[in-house]
N, C-alpha and C positions, 0 to 999 in steps of 0.2 A: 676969368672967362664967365660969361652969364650962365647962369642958370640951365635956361634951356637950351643952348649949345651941349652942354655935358650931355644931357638927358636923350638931344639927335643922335650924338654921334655914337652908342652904343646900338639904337637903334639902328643906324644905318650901316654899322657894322653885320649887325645882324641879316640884315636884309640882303648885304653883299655877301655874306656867308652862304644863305638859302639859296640864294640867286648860284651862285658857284658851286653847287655839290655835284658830286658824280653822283649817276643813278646804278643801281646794281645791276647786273645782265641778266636776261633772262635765262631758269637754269631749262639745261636740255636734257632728252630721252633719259633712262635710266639703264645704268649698265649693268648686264648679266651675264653670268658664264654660260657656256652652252658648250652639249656635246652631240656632234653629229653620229647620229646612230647609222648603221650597217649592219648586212647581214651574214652570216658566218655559221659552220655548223657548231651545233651547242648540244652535248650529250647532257639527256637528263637522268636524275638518278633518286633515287628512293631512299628513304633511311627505314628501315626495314629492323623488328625487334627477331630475337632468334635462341637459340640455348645451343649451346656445346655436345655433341653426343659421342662416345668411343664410334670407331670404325669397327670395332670386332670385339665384343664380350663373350668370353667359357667362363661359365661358371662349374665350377670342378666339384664331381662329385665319386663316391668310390662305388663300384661294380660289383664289389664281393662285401660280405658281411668279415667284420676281424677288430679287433685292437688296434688304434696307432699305435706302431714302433718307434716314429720318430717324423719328425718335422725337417723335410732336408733344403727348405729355401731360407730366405731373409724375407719377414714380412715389411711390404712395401717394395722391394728390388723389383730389378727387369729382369725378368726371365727369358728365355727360350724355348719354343718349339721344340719337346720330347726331353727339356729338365726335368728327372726325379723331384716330387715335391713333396710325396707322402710315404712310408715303409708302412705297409700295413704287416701284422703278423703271418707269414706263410709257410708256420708249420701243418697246421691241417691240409693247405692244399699243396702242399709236398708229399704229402700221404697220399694225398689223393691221386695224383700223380703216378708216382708209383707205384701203388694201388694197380691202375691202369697199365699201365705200363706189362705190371706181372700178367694179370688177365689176359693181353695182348698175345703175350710169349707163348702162354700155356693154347691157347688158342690156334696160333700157329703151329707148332707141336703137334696136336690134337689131328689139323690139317694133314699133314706129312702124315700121320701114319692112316689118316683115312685113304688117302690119295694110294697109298702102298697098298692095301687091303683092294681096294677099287683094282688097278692094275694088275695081283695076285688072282682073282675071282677072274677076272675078263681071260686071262689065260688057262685058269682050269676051266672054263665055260667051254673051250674048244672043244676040254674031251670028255662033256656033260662028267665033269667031275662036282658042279654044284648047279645048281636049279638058275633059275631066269631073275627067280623073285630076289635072290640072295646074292645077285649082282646090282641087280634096280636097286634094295635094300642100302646098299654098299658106298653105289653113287649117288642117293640121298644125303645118306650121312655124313660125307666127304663135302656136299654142299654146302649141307648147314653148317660144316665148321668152318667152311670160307668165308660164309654170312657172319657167323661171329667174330673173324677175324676182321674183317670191316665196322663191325658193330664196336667192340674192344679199341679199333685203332681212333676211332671218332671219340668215345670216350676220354682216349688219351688227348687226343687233341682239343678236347672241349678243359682237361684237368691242367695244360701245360697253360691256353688260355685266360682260368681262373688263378695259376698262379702268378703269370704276367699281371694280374690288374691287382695283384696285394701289393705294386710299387705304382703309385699315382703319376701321373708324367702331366706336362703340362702340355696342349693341345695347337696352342696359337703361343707366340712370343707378344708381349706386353709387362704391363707395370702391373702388378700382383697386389692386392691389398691385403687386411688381416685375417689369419687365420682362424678359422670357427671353433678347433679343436685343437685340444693340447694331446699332448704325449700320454696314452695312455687309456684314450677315449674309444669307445665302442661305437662303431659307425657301421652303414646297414647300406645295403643294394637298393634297399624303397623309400630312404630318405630323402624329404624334402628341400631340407636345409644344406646349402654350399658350404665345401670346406673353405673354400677360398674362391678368390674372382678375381680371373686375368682381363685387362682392358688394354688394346691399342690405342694410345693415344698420337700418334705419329704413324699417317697425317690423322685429321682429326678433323668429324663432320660437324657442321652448324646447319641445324634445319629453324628455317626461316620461315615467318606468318607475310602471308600477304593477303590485301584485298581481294574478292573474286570480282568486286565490282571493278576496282584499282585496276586487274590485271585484263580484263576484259575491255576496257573503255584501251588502254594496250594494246591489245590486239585490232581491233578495229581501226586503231590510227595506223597501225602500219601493214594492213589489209586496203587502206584507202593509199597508201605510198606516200600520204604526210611525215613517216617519219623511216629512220634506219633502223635495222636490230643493231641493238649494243653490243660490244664484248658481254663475255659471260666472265672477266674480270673481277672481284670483289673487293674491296675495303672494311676490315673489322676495326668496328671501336670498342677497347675495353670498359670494365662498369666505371673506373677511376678518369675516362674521357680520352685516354690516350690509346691513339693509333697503333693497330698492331702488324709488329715489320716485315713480314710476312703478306704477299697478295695470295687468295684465296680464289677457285674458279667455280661456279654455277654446274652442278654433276647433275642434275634434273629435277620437273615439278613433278607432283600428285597430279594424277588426273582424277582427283572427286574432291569435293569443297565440305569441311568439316559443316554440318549440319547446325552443329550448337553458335559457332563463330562464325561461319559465313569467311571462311578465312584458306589458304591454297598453303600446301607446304615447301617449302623449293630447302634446297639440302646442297650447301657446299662444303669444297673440301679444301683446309687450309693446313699447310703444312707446321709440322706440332716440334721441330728438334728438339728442344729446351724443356717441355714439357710445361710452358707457360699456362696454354690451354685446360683445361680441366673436365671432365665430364658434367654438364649439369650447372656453367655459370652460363649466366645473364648476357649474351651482347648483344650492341646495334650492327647493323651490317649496311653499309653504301655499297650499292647495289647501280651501276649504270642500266638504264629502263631503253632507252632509245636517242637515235641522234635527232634532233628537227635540223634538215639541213637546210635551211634558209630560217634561222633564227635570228632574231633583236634580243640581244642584252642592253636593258638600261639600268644607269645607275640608280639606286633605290634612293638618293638624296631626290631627285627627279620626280620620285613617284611617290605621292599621298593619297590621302584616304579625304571622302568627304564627309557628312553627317550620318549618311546611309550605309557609308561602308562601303563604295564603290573606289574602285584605284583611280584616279587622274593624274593626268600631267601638263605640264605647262610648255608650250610649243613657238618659237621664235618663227610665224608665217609669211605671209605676203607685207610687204615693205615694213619687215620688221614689228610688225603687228603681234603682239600676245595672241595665242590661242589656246583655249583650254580643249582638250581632250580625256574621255573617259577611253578607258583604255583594260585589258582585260591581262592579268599576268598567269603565268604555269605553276610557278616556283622559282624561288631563290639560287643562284647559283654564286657561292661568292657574296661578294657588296652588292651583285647587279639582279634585277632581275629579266626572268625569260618571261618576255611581252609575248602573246599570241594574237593581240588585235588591239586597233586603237593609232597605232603608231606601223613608220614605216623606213625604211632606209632612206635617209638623204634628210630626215626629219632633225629638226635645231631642236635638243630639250634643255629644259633651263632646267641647270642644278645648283645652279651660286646665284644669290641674289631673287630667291621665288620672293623673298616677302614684299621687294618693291616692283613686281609683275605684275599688272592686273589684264585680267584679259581684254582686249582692244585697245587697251594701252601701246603706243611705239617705244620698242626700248633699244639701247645701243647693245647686240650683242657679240660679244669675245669668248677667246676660246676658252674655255673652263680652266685654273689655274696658270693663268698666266699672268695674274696679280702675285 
């Protein structure tokens, strides 16, 4: 074969190769998930910081001056309402008692025979067998022993009183902590310091800080009828994160705003069986604040931030056409967030596929996870 025979026929292979190739097609729209939003009502809620407080503190202290005798609880136990908790010495005010007591006797005695004498006189008066004066004398004296009889009986009753309070009792039922005094110790009626401290903790209050600005801008929205009142239901979270199994209910606010913190106190009450609760821990508290009943939840894959820090979202429009909207949120509920402006019910948001979105771009889109 000659020469350039060979040389054509590569080439004209080639040319029948070029001449023959398919061309690639052109690619179409880009596909995105999207989720049609709706409106639904959406309870919004607060996480709120708060501390643990007893329902009822006595701090126990003694009413008479004496010795401890003995120590009649377990420190730490539960007690009861009107348990013995301390034996104070009460031989002195058993004396004193009795004491009384005698005085009393002798007193009334004293009476009877004034009252006899009175009587006696009043009958020889008839037959001026004794004067005017030495009857008046008579019924004087008979008085005043009735006055000491009443003066005596108070005494008594004030000695039977001190000797009742030489046994300590406890006032409220609760968990008792440790005792200040041992067996032995000289405790006084003007002392400052507690023998001991009863606490209810079942149920058990949580007073909670809230905004005055927070809870006023509150009021206003559901003064305007933008929003529902919430349950006065509550959710405690422990300091370790977990949920505690027990719902708790909203028992009421302060009506004056701490001056130093700008801050309202609301105080609820959550039930304590197990004694999980403690006086004086740390928790958060979810707090439902109000319903918006015509709320937009959107997925938060949907919604970004720009340079400025404004929220945006990317919106499936008119023949499929990208829209971007700035768009204004509440708060997070969940994955989603609660939209207040921006977006609307019936609105396509793209939440699969934003990176191949641009806005006035046409894209194909599908329901969000159905790839």
């Amino acid at each position: 074969m000659p020469l350039r025979n060979s040389i054509a026929l590569p080439a004209a292979l080639l040319l029948v190769g070029c001449g023959g190739a398919k061309q690639m097609p052109a690619k179409g729209p880009a596909e995105v998930g999207v989720v049609t939003l709706r409106t639904e009502p959406v309870t919004m809620t607060s996480e709120l910081t708060g501390r643990t407080t007893a329902t009822a503190v006595a701090e126990i202290r003694p009413q008479v001056d004496g010795i401890i005798k003995a120590r009649l609880f377990q420190e730490g136990s539960y007690v009861r309402a009107g348990q013995p908790l301390y034996q104070i010495d009460p031989r002195l005010y058993t004396a004193a008692r009795n004491q009384a007591a005698a005085q009393l006797a002798s007193a009334q005695a004293s009476v009877i025979t004034a009252n006899a004498k009175v009587e006696r006189y009043r009958q020889l008066g008839t037959a001026d067998a004794v004067s005017k004066q030495e009857i008046d004398d008579a019924v004087a004296t008979a008085r005043a022993g009735q006055a000491s009889v009443r003066q005596y009986a108070a005494t008594l009753d004030t000695a039977k009183v001190n000797l009742g309070f030489t046994r300590v009792y406890a006032p409220i039922s609760g968990r008792i902590g440790r005792s200040s005094v041992t067996q032995g110790a000289l405790v006084g009626a003007a002392q400052t310091t507690a023998l001991a401290t009863i606490q209810q903790l079942d149920p058990i209050y949580v007073d909670i800080q809230q905004s005055s600005d927070a809870l006023l801008a509150l009021r206003e929205s559901l003064a305007k009828g933008d929003m529902l009142p919430a349950s006065t239901s509550v959710q405690l979270i422990l300091g370790n994160g977990r949920t505690y199994a027990q719902t708790g209910t909203i028992e009421f606010g302060e009506v004056t705003v701490d001056e130093s913190s700008g801050m309202v106190t609301l105080r609820a009450r959550f039930p304590n069986p197990n004694n999980v609760l403690l006086p004086g821990m740390f928790v958060r508290v979810k707090a439902p604040q109000a319903v918006v009943q015509n709320g937009i939840l959107a997925p938060q894959a949907g919604i970004t931030r720009d340079a400025k820090g404004n929220a945006t979202a990317l919106v499936v429009g008119k023949d499929n056409k990208v829209e971007q909207r700035t768009v204004t949120v509440a708060q997070a509920i969940g994955d989603k967030w609660l939209v207040t402006g921006g977006l609307k019910a019936g609105d396509r948001l793209i939440v699969e596929g934003t990176d191949k979105a641009r806005a006035g771009t046409q894209v194909k889109p599908v329901a969000a996870g159905s790839n």
